[in-house]
C-alpha positions as CSV (number, residue, x, y, z in Angstrom):
1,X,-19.6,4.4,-27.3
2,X,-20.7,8.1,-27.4
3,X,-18.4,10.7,-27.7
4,X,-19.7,12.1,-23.7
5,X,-18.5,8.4,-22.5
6,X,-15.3,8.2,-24.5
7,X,-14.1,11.9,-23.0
8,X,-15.4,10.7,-19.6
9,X,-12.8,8.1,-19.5
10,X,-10.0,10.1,-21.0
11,X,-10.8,12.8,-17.8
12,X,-11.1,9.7,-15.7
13,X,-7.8,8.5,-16.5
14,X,-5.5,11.6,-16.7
15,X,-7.0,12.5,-13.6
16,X,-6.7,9.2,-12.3
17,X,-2.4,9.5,-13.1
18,X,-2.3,12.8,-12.0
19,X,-3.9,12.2,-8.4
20,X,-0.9,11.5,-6.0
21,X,0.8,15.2,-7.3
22,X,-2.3,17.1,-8.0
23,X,-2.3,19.4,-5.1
24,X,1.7,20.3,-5.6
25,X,1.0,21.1,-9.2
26,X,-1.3,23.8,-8.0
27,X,1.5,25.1,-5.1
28,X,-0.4,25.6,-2.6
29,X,-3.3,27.8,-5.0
30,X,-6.1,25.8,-4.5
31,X,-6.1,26.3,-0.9
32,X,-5.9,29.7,-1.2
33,X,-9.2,29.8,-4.2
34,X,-11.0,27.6,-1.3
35,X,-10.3,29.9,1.0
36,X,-11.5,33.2,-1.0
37,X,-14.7,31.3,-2.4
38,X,-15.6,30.0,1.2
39,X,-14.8,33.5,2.4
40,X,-17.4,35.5,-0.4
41,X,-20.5,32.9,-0.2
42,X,-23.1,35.0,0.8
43,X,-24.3,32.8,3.5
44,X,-22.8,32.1,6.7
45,X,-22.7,28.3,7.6
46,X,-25.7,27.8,10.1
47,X,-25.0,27.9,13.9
48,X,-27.9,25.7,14.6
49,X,-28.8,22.1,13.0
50,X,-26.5,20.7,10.5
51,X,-25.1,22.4,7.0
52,X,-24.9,20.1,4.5
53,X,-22.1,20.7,1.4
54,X,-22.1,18.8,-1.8
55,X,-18.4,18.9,-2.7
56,X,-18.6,18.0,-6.8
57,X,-15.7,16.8,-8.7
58,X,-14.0,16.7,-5.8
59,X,-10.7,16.0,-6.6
60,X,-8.3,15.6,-3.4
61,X,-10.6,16.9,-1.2
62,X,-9.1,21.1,-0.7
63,X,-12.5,22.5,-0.5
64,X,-14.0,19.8,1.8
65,X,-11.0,19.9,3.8
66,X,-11.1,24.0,3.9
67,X,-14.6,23.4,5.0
68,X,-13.8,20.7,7.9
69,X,-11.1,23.2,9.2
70,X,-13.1,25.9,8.9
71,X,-16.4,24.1,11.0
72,X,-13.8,22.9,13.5
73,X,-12.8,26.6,14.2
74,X,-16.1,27.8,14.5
75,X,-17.5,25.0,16.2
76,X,-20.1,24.1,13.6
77,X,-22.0,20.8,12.6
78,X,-21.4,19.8,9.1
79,X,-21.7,17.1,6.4
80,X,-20.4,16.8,3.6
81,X,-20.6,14.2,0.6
82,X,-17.4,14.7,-1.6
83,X,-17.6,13.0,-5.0
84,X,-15.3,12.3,-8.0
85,X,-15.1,10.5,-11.5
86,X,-11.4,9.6,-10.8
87,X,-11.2,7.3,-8.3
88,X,-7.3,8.2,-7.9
89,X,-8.4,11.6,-6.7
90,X,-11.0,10.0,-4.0
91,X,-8.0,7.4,-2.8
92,X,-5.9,10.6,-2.0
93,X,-8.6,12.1,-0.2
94,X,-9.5,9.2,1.8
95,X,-6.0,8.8,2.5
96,X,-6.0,12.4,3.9
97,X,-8.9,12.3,5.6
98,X,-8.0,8.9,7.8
99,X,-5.9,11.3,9.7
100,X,-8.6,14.5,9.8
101,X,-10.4,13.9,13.7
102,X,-14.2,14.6,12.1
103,X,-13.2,12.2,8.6
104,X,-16.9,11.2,9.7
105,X,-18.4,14.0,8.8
106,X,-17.1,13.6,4.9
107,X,-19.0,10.8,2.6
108,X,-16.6,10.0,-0.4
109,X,-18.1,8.8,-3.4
110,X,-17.3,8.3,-6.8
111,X,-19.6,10.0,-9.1
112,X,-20.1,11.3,-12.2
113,X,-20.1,15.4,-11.7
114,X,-21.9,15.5,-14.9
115,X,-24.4,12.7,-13.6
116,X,-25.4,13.6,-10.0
117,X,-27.9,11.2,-8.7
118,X,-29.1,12.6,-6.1
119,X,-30.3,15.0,-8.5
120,X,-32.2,12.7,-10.9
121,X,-32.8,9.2,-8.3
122,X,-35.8,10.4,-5.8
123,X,-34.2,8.4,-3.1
124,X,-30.6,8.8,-3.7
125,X,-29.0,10.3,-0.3
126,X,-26.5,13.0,0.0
């Protein structure tokens, strides 16, 4: 096994024991970073069409979820594909998002952040 696949599943793992009190561990910061990167993009999420976010190692979800809230409020058409290695982190997510009204509007996939196939597969969706 190479050393890239052997730290892979140690991050997997911890991760994967860590899911259920990630967010508390943070107390309440990663809301609040969401919010201030979200705030500074230099782009303004489209009023017409549909924006499209890739939400990469994922975790439980606090940037797509900022992102939902935040295309509610404005009344904006998004989609967004949220993707993890630790599939703990993507159960807490989908968990959360059961009782989110647009959950729809989020794809949740475990992936690789380091291996993004719609990157390197010409047909792979996103």
């Amino acid at each position: 096994m190479s050393s890239t696949s052997t730290n892979s599943g140690i991050t997997e793992n911890y991760f994967n024991e860590i899911a259920n009190k990630y967010e508390s561990a943070w107390g309440g910061g990663g809301q609040t970073l969401a919010n201030s990167l979200l705030s500074s993009c230099p782009y303004k999420m489209s009023l017409q069409g549909q924006t499209v976010f890739h939400d990469n190692a994922c975790g439980t979800g606090i940037v797509t979820r900022t992102i939902l809230s935040r295309s509610r409020e404005e009344g904006l058409n998004v989609k967004i594909t949220a993707t993890d290695l630790a599939e703990g982190m993507l159960n807490v997510l989908k968990g959360i998002l059961k009782s989110t009204p647009d959950d729809s509007k989020v794809t949740v996939e475990q992936m690789d952040s380091q291996v993004c196939l719609f990157l390197i597969v010409p047909d792979y969706r996103i």
